[in-house]
C-alpha positions in Angstrom: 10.3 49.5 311.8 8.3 51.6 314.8 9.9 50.7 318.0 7.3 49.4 321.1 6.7 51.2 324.1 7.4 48.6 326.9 6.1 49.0 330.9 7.7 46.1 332.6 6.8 45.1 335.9 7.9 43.0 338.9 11.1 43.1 341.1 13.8 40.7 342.3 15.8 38.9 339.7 13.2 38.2 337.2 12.1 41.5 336.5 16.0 42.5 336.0 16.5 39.8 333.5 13.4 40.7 331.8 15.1 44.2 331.5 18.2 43.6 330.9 16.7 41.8 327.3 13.8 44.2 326.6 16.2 47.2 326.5 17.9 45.3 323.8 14.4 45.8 321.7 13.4 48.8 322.7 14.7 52.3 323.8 11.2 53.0 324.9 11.3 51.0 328.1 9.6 51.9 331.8 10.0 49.8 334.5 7.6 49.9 337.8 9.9 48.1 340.5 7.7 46.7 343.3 9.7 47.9 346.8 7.7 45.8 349.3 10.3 43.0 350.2 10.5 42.9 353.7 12.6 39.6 353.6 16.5 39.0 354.9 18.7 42.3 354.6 15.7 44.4 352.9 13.7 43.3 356.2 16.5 45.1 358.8 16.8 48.1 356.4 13.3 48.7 356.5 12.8 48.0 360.2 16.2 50.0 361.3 16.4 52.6 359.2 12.6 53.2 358.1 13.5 53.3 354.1 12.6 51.9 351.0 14.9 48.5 350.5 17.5 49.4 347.6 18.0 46.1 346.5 15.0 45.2 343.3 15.6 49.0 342.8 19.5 48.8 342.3 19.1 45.8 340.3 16.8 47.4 337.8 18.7 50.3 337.2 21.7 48.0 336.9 19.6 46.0 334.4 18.4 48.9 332.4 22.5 50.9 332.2 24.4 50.1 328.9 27.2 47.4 328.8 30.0 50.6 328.5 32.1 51.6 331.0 29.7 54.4 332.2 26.7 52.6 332.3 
């Protein structure tokens, strides 16, 4: 069977969930994580620092590493 190519996109939770199952179908998965949340913690990071908020990032890498030790 041909494997799909997959662009998944969104942030937050949903799109790490969606991740986290899609890589389970396909090893041809791309995810385009939306960085504008300007909300609680992501808010002061952006305003103190002047950077991207980590958080929806860190989530979907988390999301998309293996279930091994290494990730």
């Amino acid at each position: 069977m041909r494997s799909v190519d997959v662009v998944a996109l969104g942030g937050g939770h949903g799109l790490a969930a969606s991740l986290q199952a899609l890589r389970r179908v396909t090893p041809h998965l791309t995810a385009v994580v939306g960085v504008s949340d300007d909300g609680g913690s992501s808010g002061r990071l952006r305003e103190e620092f002047g950077i991207v908020p980590p958080g929806d990032l860190r989530m979907a890498l988390a999301a998309l590493c293996g279930d091994d030790t290494w990730g």
